[in-house]
VEXDREN-2710 file (C-alpha; in Angstrom, 1 decimal):
% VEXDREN-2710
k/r/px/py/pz
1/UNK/0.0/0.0/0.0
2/UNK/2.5/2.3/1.0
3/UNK/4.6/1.6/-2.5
4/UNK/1.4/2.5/-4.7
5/UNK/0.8/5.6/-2.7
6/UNK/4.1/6.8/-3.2
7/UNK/3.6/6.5/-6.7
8/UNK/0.6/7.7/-6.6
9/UNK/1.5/11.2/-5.1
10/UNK/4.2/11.8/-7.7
11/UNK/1.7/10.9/-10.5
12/UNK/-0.4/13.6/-9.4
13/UNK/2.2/16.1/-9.0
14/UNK/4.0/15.9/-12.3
15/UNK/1.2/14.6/-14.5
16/UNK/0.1/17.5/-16.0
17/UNK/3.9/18.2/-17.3
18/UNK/3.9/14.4/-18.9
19/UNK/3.5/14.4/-22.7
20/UNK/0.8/12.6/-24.1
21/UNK/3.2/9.7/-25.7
22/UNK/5.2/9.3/-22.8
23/UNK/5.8/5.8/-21.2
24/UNK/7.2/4.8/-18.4
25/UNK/8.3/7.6/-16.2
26/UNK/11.9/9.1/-16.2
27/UNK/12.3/6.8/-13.2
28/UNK/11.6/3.6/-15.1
29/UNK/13.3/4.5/-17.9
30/UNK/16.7/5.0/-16.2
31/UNK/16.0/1.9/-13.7
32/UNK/15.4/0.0/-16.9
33/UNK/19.0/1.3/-18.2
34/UNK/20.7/0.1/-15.4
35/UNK/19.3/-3.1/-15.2
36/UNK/20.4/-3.6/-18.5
37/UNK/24.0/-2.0/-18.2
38/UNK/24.0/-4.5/-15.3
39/UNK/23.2/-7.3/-17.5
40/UNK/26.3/-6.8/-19.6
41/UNK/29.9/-7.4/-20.0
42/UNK/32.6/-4.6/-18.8
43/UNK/33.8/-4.8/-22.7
44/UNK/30.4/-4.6/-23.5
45/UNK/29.6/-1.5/-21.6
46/UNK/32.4/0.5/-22.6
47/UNK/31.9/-0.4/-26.0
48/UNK/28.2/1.0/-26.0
49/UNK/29.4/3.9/-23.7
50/UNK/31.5/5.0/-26.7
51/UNK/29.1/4.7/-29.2
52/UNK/26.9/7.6/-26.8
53/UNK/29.4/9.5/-26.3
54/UNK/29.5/9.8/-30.6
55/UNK/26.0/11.3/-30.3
56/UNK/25.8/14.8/-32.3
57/UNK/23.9/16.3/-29.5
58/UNK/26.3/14.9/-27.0
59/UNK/27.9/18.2/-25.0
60/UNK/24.3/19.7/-24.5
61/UNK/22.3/17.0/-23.9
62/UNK/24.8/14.6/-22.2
63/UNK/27.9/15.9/-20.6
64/UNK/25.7/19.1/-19.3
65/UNK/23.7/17.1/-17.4
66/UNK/26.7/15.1/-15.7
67/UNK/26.1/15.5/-11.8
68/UNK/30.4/16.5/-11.0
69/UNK/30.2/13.6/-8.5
70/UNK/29.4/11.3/-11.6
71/UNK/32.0/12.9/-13.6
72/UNK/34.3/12.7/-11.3
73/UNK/34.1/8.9/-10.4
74/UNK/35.2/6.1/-12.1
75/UNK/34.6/4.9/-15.4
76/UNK/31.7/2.2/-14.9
77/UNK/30.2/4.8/-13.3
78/UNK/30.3/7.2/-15.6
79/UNK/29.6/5.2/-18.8
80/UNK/26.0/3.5/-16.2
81/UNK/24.6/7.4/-16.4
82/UNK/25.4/7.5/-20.1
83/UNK/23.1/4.6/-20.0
84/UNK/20.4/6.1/-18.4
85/UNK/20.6/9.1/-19.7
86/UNK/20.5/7.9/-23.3
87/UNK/16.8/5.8/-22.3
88/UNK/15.3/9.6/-21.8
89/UNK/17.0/11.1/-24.4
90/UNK/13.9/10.3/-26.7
91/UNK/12.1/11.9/-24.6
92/UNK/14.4/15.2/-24.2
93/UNK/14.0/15.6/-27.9
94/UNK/10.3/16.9/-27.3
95/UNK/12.1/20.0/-25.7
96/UNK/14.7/20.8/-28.0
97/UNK/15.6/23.8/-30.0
98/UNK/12.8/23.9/-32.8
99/UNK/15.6/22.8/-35.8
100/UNK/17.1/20.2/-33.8
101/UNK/13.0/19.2/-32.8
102/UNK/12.4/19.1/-36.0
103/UNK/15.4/16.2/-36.5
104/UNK/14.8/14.1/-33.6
105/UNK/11.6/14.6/-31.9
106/UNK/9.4/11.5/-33.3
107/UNK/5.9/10.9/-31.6
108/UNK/4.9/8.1/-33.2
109/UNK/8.1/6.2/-32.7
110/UNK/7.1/5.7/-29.0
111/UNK/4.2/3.2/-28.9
112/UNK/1.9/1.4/-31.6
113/UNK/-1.8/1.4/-31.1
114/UNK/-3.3/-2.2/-31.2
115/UNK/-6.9/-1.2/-31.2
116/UNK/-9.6/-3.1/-28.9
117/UNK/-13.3/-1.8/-28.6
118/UNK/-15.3/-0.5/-25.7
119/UNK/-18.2/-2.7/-26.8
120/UNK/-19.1/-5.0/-29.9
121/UNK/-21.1/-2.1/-31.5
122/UNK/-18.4/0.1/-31.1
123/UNK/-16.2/-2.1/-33.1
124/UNK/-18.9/-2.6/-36.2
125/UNK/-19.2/0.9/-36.2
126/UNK/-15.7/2.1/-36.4
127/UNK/-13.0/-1.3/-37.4
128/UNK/-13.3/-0.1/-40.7
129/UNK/-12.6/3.1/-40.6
130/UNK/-9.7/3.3/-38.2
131/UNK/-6.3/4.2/-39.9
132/UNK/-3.6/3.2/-37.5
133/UNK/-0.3/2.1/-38.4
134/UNK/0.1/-1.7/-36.8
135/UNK/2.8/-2.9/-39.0
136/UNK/5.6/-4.7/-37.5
137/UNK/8.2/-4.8/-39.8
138/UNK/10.6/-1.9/-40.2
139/UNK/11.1/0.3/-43.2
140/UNK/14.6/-0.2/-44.9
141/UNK/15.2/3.9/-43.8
142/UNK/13.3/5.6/-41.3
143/UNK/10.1/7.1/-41.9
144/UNK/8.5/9.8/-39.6
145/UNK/5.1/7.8/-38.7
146/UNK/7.0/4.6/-37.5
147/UNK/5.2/2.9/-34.8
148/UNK/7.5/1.8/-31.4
149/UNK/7.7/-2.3/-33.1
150/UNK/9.0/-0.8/-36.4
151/UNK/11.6/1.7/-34.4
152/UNK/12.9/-0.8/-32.4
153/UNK/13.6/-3.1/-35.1
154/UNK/15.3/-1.0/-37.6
155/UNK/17.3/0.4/-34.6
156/UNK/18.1/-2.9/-34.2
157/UNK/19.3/-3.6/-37.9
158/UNK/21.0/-0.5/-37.8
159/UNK/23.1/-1.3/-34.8
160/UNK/23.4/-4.4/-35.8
161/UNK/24.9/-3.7/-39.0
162/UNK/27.0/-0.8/-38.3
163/UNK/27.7/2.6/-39.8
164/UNK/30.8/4.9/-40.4
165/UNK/27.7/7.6/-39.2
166/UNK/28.3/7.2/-35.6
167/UNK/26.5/10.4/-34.8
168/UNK/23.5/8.5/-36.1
169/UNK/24.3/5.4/-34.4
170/UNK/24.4/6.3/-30.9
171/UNK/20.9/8.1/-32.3
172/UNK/19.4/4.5/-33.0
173/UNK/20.9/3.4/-29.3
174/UNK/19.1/6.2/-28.1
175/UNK/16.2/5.1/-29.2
176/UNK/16.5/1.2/-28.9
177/UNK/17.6/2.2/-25.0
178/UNK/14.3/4.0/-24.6
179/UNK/11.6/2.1/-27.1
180/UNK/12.4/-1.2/-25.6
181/UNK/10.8/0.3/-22.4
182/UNK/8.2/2.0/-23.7
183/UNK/7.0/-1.5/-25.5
184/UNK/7.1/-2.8/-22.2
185/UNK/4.2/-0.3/-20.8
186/UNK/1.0/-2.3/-21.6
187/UNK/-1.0/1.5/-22.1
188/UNK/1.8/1.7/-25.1
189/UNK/0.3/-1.1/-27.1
190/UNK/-3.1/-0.1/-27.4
191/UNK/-5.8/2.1/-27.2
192/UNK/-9.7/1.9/-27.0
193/UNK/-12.2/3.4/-29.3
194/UNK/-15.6/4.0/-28.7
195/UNK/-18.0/5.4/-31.1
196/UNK/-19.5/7.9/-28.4
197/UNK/-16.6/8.5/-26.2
198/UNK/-13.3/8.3/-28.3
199/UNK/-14.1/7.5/-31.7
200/UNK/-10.7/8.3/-32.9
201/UNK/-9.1/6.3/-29.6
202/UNK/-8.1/7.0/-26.2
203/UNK/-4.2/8.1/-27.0
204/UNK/-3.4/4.4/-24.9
205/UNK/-5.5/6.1/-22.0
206/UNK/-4.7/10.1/-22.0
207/UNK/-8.2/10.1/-22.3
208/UNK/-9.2/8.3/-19.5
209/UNK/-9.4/11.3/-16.4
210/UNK/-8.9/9.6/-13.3
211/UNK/-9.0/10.8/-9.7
212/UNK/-5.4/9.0/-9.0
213/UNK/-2.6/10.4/-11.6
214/UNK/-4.4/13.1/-13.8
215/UNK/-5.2/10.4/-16.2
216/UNK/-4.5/6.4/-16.9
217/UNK/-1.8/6.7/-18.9
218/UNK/0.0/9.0/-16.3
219/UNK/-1.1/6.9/-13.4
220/UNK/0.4/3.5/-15.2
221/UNK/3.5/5.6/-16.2
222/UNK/4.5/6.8/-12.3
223/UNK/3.4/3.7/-10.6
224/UNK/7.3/3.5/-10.0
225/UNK/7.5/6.7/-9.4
226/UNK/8.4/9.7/-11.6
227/UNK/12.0/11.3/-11.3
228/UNK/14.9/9.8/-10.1
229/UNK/18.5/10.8/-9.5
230/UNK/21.2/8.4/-11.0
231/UNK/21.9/6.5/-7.7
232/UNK/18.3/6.2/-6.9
233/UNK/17.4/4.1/-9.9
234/UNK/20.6/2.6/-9.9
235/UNK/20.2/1.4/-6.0
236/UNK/16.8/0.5/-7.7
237/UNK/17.9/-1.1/-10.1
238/UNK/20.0/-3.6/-8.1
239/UNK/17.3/-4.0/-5.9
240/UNK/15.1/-5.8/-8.1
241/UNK/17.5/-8.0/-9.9
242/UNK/18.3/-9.1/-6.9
243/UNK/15.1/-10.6/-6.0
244/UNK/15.0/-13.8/-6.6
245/UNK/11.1/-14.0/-8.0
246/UNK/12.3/-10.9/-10.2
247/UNK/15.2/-12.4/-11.4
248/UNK/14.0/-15.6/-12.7
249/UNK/11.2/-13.7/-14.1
250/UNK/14.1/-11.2/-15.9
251/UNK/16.5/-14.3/-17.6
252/UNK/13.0/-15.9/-18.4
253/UNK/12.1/-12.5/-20.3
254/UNK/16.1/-12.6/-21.9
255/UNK/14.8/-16.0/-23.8
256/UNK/12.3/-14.1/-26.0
257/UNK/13.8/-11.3/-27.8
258/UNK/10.6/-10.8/-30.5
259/UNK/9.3/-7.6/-30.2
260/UNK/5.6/-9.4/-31.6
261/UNK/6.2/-11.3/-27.9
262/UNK/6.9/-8.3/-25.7
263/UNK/3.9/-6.6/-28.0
264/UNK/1.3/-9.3/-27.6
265/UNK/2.2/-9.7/-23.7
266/UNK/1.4/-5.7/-23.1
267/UNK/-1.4/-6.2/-25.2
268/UNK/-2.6/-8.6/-23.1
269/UNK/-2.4/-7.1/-20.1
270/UNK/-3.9/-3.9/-21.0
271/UNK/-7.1/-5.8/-22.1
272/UNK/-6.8/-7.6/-19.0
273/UNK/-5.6/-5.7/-16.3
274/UNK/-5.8/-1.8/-17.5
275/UNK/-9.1/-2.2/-18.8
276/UNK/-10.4/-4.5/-16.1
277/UNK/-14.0/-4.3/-16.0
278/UNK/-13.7/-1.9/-13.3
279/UNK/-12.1/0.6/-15.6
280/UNK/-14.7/-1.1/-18.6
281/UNK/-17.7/-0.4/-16.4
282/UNK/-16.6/3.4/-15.8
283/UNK/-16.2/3.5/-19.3
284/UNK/-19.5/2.0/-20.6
285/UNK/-21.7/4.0/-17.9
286/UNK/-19.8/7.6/-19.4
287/UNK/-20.9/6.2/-23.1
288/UNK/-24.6/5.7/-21.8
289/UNK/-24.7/9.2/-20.2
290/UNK/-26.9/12.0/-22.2
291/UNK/-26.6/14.9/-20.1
292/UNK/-23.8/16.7/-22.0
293/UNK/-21.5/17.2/-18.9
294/UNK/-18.0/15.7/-18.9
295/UNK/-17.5/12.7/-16.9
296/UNK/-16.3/12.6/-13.5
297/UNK/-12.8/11.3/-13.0
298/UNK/-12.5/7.8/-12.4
299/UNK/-11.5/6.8/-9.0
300/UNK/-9.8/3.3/-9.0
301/UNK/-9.7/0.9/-6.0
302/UNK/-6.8/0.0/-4.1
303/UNK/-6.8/-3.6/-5.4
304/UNK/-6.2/-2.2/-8.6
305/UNK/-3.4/0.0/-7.7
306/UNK/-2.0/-2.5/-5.8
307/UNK/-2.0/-4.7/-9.2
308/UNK/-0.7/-2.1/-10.9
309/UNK/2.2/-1.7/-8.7
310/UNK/2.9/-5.6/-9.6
311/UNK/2.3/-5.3/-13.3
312/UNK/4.9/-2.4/-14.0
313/UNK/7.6/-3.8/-11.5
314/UNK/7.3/-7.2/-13.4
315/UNK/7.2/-5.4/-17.0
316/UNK/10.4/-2.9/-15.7
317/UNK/12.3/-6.3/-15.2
318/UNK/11.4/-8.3/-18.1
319/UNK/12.5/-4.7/-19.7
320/UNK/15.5/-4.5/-18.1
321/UNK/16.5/-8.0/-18.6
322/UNK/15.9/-7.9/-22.6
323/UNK/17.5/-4.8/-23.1
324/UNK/20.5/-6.4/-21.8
325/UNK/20.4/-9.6/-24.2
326/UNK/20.1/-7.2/-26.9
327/UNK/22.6/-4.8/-26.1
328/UNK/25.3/-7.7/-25.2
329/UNK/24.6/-9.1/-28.4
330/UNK/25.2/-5.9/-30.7
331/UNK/28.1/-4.8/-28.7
332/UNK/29.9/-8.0/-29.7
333/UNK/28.8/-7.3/-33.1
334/UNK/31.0/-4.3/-32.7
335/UNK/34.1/-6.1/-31.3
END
């Protein structure tokens, strides 16, 4: 209880700053970096840590953020923040300087839109006419309205196969750092359409006002909280793997390294746990109503925070763990 609530609290305080596309908070995205970084090879790290430190926006968006007692300790150290700070960097971009925006500030890239239906009528009326982008396989270049399956593979193949670009290869490990999170977040697989409420979807629950963390999405994003220092989600970080019920869970995760898997296993959760018919029962009374008057935030139980608590902790593991299969595996690649 007091773990949710925690959450919770920060949810509510930093929602309304939380862009529409983000997932995971900057918390799990860094705790999902270290985990990773952890899962790796001392070769391996430093060779990665390199490829960052090629990035073309590297002085302002990396070293300028460097806390001095990070800088000034030793390498591991060092190249572990790189880490994390290269899983927000995606997110960064949304702030940029408008020309440099314009470069690497990519919405879409960040989740893919699976649709599912509020009720059977809802999906005669509108299967037809939805026009999402649910392919899975990746352009041969990259295209601006990628979905987060398609990123995360051509980052992959681009890694993967190397480039004398290496400003635009510690881009693509940017963005394979962060997406493989964001895949992770079941509210970044999907979202819900309803001919009366959201006809054109929920944005993977933006839509959805709710009592605790502004709105689902945000509430699923911070249930491990929202900011973190380096050594928090570091200390974090260590904490889970070293659980034995997480761990297991983590190297069982390593195994499958389809992006379809980690895509269908969010997918099912959202149907199954997000949308529970507690939230689906909210949802189909506000599609009934007639009055004209916005619908009152939905407050959610403590059973389902609780469960939600679960969910993301698993899903921040299975993250963690896969991101460091992956990574190992392209690093020796560029032995």
């Amino acid at each position: 209880m007091q773990i949710h609530r925690l959450a919770v609290a920060c949810g509510m305080l930093c929602a309304f700053l939380s862009s529409p596309v983000q997932a995971w908070s900057e918390a799990g995205h860094r705790i999902i970096a270290s985990m990773a970084f952890r899962q790796l090879t001392p070769a391996a790290q430093r060779s990665l840590a390199a490829i960052l430190s090629q990035h073309p926006r590297f002085a302002e968006d990396f070293a300028r953020y460097m806390p001095s007692d990070v800088a000034s300790s030793d390498e591991s150290t060092r190249n572990e923040w790189l880490f994390q700070q290269a899983a927000i960097w995606p997110d960064m971009a949304r702030g940029l300087p408008e020309d440099s925006k314009r470069i690497y500030n990519h919405p879409t890239w960040h989740y893919i839109d699976i649709p599912s239906f509020l009720t059977e009528e809802d999906r005669a009326a509108l299967q037809s006419k939805i026009t999402i982008n649910m392919a899975l396989d990746a352009p041969e270049v990259a295209q601006q309205d990628m979905n987060a399956v398609q990123t995360i593979r051509l980052a992959r193949r681009s890694l993967t196969a190397g480039t004398e670009n290496q400003g635009e290869t510690a881009v693509w490990l940017c963005w394979l750092l962060h997406d493989l999170g964001d895949l992770h977040q079941p509210l970044h697989s999907t979202a819900i359409f309803s001919a009366k409420l959201y006809p054109e979807g929920d944005k993977g629950g933006n839509s959805v006002s709710t009592q605790q963390g502004f709105n689902l999405h945000a509430l699923w994003d911070e249930f491990l909280g929202d900011w973190a220092t380096f050594a928090m989600a570091r200390d974090r970080a260590v904490e889970l793997a070293g659980r034995d019920d997480l761990a297991k869970l983590g190297r069982d995760a390593a195994a499958q390294l389809d992006e379809k898997i980690w895509l269908d296993e969010s997918w099912h959760l959202a149907q199954t746990v997000v949308y529970c018919p507690e939230v689906l029962g909210y949802l189909r009374i506000q599609a009934t109503r007639s009055d004209g008057q916005p619908p009152s935030p939905l407050r959610l139980s403590e059973e389902y925070l609780n469960g939600g608590v679960r969910v993301a902790t698993n899903r921040v593991t299975q993250a963690g763990f896969r991101l460091g299969a992956v990574l190992q595996d392209i690093a020796q690649r560029h032995r």
